[in-house]
N, C-alpha and C positions, 0 to 999 in steps of 0.2 A: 281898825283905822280907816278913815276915810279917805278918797280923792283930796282933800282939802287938808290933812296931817289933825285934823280934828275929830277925836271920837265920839262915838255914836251911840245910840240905841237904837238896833235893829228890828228884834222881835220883842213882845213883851205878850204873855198869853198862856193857854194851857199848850204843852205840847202836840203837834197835830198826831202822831206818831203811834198807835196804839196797835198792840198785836192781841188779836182775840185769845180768848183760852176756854176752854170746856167747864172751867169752874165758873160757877154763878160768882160776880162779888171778885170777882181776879183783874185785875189790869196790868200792863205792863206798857210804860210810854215812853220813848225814847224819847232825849233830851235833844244829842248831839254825836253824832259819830265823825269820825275821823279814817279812812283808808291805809295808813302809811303814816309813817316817823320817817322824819320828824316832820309834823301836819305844816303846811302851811300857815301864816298869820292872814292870810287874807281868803282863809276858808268860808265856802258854805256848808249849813247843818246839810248833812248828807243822812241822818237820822231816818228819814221813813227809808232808806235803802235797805237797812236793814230787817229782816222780817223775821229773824229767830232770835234765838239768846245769846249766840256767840259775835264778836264784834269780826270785823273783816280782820282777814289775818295779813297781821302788821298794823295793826290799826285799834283801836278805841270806841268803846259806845257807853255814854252816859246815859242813864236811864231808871228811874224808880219803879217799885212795885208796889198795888196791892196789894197784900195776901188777908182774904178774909178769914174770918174765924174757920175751923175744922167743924165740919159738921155730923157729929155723931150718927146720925142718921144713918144707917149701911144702903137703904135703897138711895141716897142722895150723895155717895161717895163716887169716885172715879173711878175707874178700873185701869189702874195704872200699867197692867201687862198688856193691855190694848194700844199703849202708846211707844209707837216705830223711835228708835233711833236714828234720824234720816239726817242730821244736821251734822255737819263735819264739827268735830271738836266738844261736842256734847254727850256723852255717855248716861244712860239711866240708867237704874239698877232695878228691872220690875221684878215683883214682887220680893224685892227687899222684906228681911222680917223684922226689920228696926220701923221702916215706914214704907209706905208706896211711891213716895215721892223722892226718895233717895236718888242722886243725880252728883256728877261733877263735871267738872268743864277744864278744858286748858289754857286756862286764862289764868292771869294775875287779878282778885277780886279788890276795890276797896269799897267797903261799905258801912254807911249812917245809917241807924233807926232813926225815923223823923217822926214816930208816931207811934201809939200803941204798943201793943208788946207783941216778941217772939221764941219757939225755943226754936236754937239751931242745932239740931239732930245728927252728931258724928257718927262712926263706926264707934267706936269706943264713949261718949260720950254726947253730955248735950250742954247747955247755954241759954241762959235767958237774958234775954234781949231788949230791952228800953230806949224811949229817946233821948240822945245823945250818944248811945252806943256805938262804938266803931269797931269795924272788924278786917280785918287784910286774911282771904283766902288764900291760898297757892294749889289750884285744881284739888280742892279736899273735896271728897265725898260726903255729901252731907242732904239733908232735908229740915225746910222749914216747914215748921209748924206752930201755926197760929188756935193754942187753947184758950183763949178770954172772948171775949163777948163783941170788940170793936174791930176796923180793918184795922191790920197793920202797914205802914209806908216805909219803906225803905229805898233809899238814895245809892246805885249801882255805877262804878267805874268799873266797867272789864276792858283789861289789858291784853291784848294776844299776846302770846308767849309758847314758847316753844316743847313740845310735846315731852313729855319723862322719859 
């Protein structure tokens, strides 16, 4: 809402918002974050504040992801035991034997496939993924994995929510 009780269009654009990653082909761009519930209505995107995956706690970060294809290749792989847990609320699991990339968070997740496909990689289980797909996590342990040929895009609300 505007000074004037008339509303507006603000931004219109790609996200400025982008957190590097070690994967060729990976992006990740915040949309819009939130610090605290219940947010204000006469918020600004606080979005580049955040620099990792988890959203401020008590708070909200919309944001989609590349995930490009898996690439066979062992010398072009990650080495996922190389990567620190440093982020409050984010747990990985390195050298997980289901994937490397196994990871969960304490968040409330909800998530759109917007594109491409995915399998989403449980403890017990996996999931393939298309667009229009929706998904509601509750800090599940999980890794995605993209086996097909194109990026995959996925549309992220993380919820802060209260640790198990």
């Amino acid at each position: 809402i505007r000074e004037n009780g008339k509303s507006a269009i603000v931004e219109d654009g790609p996200p400025p918002a982008n957190r590097p990653h070690m994967r060729p082909g990976f992006a990740s761009r915040n949309i819009w974050a939130t610090f605290g519930t219940p947010a204000p209505l006469n918020a600004v995107d606080r979005g580049s504040e955040v620099k990792g995956t988890m959203p401020p706690l008590g708070g909200t970060v919309f944001k989609y992801l590349d995930i490009p294809p898996d690439n066979p290749d062992p010398s072009r792989k990650i080495d996922a035991t190389k990567i620190e847990n440093t982020e409050p609320g984010l747990r990985r699991v390195p050298g997980h034997p289901l994937h490397p990339g196994m990871h969960e968070t304490e968040t409330i997740d909800y998530a759109i496939v917007l594109q491409g496909r995915i399998d989403m990689q449980l403890d017990d289980s996996t999931v393939t993924l298309g667009p229009g797909d929706l998904i509601v996590q509750q800090a599940t342990n999980h890794a995605w994995i993209n086996r097909g040929t194109e990026i995959c895009r996925i549309a992220f609300i993380l919820i802060s929510s209260k640790p198990l």
